[in-house]
C-alpha positions in Angstrom: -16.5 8.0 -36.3 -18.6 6.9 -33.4 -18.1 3.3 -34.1 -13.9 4.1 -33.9 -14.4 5.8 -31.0 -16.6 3.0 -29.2 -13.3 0.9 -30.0 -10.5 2.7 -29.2 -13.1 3.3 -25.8 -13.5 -0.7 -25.4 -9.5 -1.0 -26.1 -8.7 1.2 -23.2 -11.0 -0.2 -20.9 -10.0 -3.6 -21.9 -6.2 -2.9 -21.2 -7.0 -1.2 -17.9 -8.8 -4.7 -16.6 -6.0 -6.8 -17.3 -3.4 -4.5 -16.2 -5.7 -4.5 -12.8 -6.6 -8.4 -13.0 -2.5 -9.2 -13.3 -2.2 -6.8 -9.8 -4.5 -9.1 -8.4 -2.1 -11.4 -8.2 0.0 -9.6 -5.4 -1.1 -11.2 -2.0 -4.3 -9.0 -0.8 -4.1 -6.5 -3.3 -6.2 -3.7 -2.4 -7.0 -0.4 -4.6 -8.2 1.6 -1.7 -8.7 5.0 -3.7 -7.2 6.7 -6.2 -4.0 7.9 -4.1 -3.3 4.3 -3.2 -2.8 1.0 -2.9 -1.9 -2.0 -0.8 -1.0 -5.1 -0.9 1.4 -8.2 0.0 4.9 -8.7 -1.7 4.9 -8.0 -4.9 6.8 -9.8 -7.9 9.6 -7.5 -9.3 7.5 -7.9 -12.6 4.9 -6.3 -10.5 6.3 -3.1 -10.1 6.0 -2.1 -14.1 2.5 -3.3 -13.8 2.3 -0.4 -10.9 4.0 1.8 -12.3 1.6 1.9 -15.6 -1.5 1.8 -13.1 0.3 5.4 -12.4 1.7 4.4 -8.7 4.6 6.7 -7.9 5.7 5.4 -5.2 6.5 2.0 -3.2 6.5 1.8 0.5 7.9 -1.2 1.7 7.2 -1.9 5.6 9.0 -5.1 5.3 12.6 -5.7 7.3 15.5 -6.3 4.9 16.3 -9.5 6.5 12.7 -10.8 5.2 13.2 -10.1 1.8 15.4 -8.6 -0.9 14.8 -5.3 0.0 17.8 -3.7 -1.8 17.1 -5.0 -4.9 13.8 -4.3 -4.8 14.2 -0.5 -4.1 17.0 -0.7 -7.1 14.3 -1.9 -9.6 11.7 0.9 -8.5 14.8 3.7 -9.2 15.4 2.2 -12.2 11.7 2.6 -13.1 11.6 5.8 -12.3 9.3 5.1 -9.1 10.3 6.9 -5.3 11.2 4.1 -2.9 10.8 4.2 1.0 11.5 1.4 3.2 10.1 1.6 6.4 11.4 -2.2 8.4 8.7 -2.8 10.5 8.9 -5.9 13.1 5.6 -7.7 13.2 5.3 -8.2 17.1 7.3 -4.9 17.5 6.3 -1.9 15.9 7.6 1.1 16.7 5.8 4.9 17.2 8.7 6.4 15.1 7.8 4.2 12.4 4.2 5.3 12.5 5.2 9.1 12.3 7.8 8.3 9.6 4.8 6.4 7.4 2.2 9.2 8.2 4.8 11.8 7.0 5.2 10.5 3.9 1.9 9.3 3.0 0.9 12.6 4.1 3.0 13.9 1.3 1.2 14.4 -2.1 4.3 14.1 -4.4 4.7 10.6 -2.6 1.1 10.4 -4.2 -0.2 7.5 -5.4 1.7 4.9 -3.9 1.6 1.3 -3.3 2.1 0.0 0.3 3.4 -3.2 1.1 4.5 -6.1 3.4 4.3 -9.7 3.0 0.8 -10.4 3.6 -0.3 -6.5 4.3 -0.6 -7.1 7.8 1.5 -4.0 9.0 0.3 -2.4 5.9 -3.5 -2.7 7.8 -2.3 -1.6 10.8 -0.6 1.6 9.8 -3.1 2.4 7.5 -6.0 2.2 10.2 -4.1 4.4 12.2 -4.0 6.5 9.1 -7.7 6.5 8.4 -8.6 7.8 11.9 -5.7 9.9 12.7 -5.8 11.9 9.2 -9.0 11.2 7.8 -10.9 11.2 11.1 -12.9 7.7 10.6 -13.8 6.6 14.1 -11.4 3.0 15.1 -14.4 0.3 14.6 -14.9 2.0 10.5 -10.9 2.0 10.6 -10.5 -1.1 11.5 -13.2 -3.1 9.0 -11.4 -1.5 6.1 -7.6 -2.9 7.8 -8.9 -6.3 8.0 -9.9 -5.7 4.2 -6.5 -4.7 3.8 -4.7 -7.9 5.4 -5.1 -7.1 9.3 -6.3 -10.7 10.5 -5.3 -12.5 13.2 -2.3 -10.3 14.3 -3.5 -9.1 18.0 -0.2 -7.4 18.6 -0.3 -5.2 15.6 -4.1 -4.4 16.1 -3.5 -3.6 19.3 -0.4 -1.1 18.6 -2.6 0.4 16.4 -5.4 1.2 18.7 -2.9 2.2 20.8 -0.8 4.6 19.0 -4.1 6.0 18.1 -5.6 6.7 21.7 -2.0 8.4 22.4 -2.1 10.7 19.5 -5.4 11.6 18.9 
């Protein structure tokens, strides 16, 4: 009985690592925490691979022009995932945008959810303004964890993000 166990134990864990070795292959893939994830573009044969890591939801801060985005949010409603499609401009991000990511980030049914862009650039950006606006880290902790993320060498967007958070803190 314990020897079945230890297997079924070693299959699972097993399955988990390559399920999370194949997300490795989106661009920057990040597993932040247990609400969510980030990353570049994913492959549409990605978003299965999310969806059985238990993400509910794909928030896409890439323009429509840059990228399929229609038929990307088609395949995450036909998985059964929520979609939201923020288009972000890399040189010219917008404060609505921010308010419209923090709400529904902010929203636990939304909850967890993979955020992406092409190279998670923006994705760094809005989620440092995240960390210190919601979770209360302090901008230099913030923004280690967004260059972990994909924010590197974008001055415009790190500097919209420090700031949209001076305005609104």
């Amino acid at each position: 009985m314990k020897l079945l166990c230890l297997s079924i134990t070693l299959l699972l864990v097993s399955a988990s690592i390559v399920t999370s070795q194949e997300l490795s292959d989106i661009k920057n893939f990040l597993r932040i925490n247990k609400e969510f994830c980030t990353g570049g573009q994913p492959d549409p044969g990605h978003l299965s691979k999310l969806k059985a890591e238990g993400v509910k939801t794909i928030i896409n801060l890439r323009t429509p022009r840059e990228h399929q985005a229609a038929e990307e949010e088609a395949l995450a409603k036909e998985l059964g995932l929520r979609y939201f499609n923020i288009p972000v401009v890399s040189n010219d991000p917008k404060d609505e945008q921010v308010a419209e990511f923090l709400k529904i980030t902010d929203d636990p049914e939304n909850r967890p959810a993979f955020i992406h862009c092409a190279t998670a650039r923006r994705v760094g950006a809005f989620w440092m303004i995240r960390r210190v606006l919601r979770d209360g880290w302090s901008i230099e902790k913030a923004e280690e964890e967004a260059t972990k993320i994909g924010l590197r060498e974008s001055r415009p967007l790190s500097e919209f993000a420090r700031r949209y958070i001076e305005r609104h803190k």
